[in-house]
PDB file as gemmi writes it, atoms N, CA and C in Angstrom:
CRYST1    1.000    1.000    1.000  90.00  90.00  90.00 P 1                      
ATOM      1  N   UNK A   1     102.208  84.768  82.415  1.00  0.00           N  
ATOM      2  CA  UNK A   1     101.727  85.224  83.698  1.00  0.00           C  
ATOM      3  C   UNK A   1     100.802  86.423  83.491  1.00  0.00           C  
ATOM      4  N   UNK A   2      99.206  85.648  83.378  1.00  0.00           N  
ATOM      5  CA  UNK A   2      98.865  87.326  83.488  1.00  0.00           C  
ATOM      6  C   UNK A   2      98.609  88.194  84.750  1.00  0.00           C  
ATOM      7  N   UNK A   3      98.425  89.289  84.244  1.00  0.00           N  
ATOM      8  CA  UNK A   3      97.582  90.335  85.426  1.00  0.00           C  
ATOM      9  C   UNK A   3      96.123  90.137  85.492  1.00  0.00           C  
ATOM     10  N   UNK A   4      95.425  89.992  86.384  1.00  0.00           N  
ATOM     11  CA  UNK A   4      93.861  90.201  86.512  1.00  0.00           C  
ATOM     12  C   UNK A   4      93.725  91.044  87.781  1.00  0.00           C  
ATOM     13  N   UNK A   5      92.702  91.891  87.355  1.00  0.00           N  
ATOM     14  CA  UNK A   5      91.459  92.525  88.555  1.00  0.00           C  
ATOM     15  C   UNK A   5      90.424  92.038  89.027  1.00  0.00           C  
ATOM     16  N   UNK A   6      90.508  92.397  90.538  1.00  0.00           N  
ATOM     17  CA  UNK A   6      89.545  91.430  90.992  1.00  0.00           C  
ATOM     18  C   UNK A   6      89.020  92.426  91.712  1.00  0.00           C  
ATOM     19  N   UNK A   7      87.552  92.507  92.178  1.00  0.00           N  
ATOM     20  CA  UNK A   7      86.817  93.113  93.384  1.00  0.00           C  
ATOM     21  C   UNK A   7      86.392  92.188  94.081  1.00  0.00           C  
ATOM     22  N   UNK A   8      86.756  92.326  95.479  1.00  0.00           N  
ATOM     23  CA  UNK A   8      86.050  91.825  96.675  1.00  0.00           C  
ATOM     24  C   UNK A   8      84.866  91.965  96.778  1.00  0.00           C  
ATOM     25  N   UNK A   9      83.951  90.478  97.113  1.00  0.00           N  
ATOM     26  CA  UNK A   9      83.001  91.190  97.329  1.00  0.00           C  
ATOM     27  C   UNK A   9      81.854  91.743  99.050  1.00  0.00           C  
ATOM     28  N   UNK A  10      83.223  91.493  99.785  1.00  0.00           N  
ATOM     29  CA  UNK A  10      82.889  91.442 101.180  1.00  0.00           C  
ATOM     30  C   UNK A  10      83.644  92.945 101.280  1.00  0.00           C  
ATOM     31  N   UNK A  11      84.433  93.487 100.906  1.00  0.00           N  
ATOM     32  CA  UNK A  11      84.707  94.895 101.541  1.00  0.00           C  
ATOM     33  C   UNK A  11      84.584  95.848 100.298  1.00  0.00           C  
ATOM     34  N   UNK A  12      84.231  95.299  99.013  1.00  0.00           N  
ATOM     35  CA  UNK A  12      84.555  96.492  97.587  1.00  0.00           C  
ATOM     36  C   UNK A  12      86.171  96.599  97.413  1.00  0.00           C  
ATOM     37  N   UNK A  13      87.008  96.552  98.022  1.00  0.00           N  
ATOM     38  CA  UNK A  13      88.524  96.858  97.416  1.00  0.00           C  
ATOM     39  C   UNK A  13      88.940  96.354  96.317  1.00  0.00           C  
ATOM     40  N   UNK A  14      89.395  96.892  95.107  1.00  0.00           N  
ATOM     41  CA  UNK A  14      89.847  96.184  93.867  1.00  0.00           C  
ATOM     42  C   UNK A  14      91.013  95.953  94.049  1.00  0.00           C  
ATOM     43  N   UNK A  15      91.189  95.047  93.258  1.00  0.00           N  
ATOM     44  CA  UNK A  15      93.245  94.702  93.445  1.00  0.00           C  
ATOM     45  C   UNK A  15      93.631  94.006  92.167  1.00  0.00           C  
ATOM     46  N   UNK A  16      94.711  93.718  91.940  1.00  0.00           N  
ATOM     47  CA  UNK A  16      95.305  93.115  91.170  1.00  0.00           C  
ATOM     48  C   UNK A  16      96.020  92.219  91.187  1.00  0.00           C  
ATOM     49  N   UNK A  17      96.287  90.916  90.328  1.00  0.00           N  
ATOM     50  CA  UNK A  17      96.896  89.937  90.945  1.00  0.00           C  
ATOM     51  C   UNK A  17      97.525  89.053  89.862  1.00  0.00           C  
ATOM     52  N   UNK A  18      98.620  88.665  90.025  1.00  0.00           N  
ATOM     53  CA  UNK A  18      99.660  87.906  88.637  1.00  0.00           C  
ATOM     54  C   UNK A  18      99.143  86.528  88.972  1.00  0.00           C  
ATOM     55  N   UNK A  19      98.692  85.830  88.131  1.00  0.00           N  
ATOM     56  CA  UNK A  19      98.426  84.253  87.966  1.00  0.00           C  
ATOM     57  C   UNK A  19      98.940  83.842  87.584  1.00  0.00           C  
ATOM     58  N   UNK A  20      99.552  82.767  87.927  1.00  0.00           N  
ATOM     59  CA  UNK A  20     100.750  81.654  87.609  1.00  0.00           C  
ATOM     60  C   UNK A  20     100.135  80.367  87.360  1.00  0.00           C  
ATOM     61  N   UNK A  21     100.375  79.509  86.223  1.00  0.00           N  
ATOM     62  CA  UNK A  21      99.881  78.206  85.834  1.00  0.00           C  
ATOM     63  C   UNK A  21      99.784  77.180  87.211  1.00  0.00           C  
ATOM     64  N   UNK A  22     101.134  77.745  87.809  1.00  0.00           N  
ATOM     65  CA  UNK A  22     101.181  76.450  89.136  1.00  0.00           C  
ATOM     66  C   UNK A  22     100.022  76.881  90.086  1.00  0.00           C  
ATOM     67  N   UNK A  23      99.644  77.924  90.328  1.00  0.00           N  
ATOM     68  CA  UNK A  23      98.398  78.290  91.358  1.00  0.00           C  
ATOM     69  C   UNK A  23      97.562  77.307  91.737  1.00  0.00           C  
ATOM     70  N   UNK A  24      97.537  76.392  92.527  1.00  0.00           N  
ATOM     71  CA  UNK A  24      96.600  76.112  93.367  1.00  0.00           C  
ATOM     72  C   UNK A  24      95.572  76.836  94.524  1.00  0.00           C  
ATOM     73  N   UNK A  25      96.006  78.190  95.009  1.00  0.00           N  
ATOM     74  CA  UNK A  25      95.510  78.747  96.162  1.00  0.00           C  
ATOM     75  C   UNK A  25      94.403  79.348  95.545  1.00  0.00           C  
ATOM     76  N   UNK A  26      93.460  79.405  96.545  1.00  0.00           N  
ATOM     77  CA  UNK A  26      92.216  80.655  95.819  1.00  0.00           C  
ATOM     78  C   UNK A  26      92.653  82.342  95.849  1.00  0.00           C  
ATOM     79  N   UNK A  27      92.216  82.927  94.838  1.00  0.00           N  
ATOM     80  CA  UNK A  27      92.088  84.404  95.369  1.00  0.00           C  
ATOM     81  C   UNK A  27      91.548  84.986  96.276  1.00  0.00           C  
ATOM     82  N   UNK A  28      92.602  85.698  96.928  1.00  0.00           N  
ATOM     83  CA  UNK A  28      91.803  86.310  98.137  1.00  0.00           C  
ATOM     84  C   UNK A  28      92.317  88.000  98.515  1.00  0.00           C  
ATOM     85  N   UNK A  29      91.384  88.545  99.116  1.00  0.00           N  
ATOM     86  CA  UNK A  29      91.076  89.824  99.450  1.00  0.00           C  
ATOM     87  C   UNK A  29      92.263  90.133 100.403  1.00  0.00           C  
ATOM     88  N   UNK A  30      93.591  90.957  99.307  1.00  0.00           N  
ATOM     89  CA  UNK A  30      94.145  91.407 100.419  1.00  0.00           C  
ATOM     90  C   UNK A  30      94.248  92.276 101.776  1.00  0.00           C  
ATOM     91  N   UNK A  31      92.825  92.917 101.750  1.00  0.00           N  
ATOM     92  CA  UNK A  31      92.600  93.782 102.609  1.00  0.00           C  
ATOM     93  C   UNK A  31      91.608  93.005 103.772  1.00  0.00           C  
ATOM     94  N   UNK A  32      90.813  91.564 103.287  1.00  0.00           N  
ATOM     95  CA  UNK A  32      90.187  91.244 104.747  1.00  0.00           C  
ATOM     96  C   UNK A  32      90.284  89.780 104.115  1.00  0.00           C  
ATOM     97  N   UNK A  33      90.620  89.287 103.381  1.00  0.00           N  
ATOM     98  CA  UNK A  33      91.578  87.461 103.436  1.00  0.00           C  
ATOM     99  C   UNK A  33      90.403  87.022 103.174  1.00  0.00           C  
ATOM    100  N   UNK A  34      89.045  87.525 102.422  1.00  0.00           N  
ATOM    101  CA  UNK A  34      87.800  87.168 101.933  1.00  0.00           C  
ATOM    102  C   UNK A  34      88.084  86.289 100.512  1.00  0.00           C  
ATOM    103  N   UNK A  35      88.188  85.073 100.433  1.00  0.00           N  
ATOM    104  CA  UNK A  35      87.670  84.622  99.016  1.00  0.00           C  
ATOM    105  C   UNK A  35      86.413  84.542  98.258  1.00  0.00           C  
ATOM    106  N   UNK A  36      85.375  85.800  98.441  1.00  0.00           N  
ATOM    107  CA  UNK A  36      84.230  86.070  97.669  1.00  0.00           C  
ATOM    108  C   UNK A  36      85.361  87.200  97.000  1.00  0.00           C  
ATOM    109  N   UNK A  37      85.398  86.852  95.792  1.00  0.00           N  
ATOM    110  CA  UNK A  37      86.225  87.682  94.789  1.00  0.00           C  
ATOM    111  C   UNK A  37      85.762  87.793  93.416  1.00  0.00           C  
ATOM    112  N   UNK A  38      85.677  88.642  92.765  1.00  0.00           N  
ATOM    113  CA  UNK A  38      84.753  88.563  91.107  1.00  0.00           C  
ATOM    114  C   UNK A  38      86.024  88.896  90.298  1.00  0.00           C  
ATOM    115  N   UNK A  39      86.264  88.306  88.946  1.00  0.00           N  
ATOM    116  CA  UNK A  39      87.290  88.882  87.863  1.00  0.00           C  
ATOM    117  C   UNK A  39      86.379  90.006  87.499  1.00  0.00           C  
ATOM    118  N   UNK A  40      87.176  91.594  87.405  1.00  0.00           N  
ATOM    119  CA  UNK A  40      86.393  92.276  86.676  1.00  0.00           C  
ATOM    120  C   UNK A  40      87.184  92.627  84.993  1.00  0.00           C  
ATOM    121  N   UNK A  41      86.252  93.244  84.686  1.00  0.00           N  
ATOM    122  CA  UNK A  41      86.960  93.489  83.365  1.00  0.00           C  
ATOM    123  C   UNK A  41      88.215  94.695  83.581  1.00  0.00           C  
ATOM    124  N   UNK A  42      88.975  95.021  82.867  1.00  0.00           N  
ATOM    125  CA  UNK A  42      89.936  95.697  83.057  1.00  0.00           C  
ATOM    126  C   UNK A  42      90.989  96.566  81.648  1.00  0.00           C  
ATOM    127  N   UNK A  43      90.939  97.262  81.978  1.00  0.00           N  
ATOM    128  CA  UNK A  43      91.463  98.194  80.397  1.00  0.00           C  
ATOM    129  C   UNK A  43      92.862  98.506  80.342  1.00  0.00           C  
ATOM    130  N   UNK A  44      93.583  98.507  79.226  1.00  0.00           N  
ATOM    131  CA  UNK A  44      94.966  98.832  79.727  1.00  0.00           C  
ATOM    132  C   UNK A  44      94.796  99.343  78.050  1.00  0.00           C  
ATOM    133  N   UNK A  45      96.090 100.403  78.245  1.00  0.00           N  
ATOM    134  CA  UNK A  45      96.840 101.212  77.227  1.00  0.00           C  
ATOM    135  C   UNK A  45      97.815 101.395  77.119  1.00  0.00           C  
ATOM    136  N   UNK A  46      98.414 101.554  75.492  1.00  0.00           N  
ATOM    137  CA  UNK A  46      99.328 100.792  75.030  1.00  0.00           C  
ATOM    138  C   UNK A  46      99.456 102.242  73.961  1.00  0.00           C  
ATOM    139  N   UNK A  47     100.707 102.968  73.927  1.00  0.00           N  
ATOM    140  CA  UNK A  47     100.722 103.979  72.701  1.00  0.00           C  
ATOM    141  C   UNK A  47     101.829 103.303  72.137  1.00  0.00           C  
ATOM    142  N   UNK A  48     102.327 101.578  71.867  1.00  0.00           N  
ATOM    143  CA  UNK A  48     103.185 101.417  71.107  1.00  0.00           C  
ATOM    144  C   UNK A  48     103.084 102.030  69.068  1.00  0.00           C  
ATOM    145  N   UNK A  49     101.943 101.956  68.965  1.00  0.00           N  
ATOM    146  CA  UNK A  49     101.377 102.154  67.746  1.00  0.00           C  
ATOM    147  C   UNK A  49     101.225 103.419  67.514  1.00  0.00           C  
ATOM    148  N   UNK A  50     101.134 104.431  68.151  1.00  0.00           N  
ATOM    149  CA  UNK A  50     100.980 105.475  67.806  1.00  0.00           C  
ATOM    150  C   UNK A  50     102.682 106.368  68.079  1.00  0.00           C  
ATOM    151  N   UNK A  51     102.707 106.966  66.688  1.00  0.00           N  
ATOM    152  CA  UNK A  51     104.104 107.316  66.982  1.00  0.00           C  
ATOM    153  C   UNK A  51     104.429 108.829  67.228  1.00  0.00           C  
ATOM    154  N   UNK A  52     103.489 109.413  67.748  1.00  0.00           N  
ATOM    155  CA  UNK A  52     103.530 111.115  68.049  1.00  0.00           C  
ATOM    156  C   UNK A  52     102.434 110.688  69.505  1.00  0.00           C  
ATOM    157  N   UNK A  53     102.826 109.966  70.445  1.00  0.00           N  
ATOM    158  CA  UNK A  53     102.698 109.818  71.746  1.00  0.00           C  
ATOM    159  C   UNK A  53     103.809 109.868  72.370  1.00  0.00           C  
ATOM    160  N   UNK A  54     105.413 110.326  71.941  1.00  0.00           N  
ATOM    161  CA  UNK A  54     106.426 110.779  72.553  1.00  0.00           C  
ATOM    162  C   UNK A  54     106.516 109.455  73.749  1.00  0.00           C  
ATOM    163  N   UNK A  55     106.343 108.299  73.353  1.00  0.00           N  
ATOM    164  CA  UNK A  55     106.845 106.894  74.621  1.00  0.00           C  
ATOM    165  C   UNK A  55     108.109 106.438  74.109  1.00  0.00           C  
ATOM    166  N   UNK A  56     108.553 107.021  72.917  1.00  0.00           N  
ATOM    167  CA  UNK A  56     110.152 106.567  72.693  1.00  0.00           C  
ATOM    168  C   UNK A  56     110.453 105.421  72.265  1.00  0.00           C  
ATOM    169  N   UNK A  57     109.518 104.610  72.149  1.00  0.00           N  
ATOM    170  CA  UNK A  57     109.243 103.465  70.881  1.00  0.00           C  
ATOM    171  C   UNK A  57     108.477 103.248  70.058  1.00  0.00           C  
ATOM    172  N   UNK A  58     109.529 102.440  68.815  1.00  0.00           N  
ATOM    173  CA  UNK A  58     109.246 102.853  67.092  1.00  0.00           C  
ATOM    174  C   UNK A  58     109.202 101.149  66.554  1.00  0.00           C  
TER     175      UNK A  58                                                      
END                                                                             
């Protein structure tokens, strides 16, 4: 199940949204129910690897 970001492109609001294999429905704009929606790119961080980031896993 991943996570993706999406921007609307009828109001700008970004959001986020878990995709499920079974999905049939389109994505849509939870703030105005718009399916003009773009995947944007999206960054995430992770200090599992670094071990003097004090996250308490080794």
């Amino acid at each position: 199940m991943p996570l993706f970001e999406y921007k609307c492109e009828k109001c700008g609001k970004v959001f986020e949204k878990l995709i499920f294999s079974t999905d049939k429905e389109p994505i849509r704009c939870p703030v105005c129910n718009s399916e003009s929606v773009s995947k944007i790119l999206s960054s995430f961080s992770s200090n599992l690897s670094c071990p003097s980031s004090g996250s308490g896993f080794k």
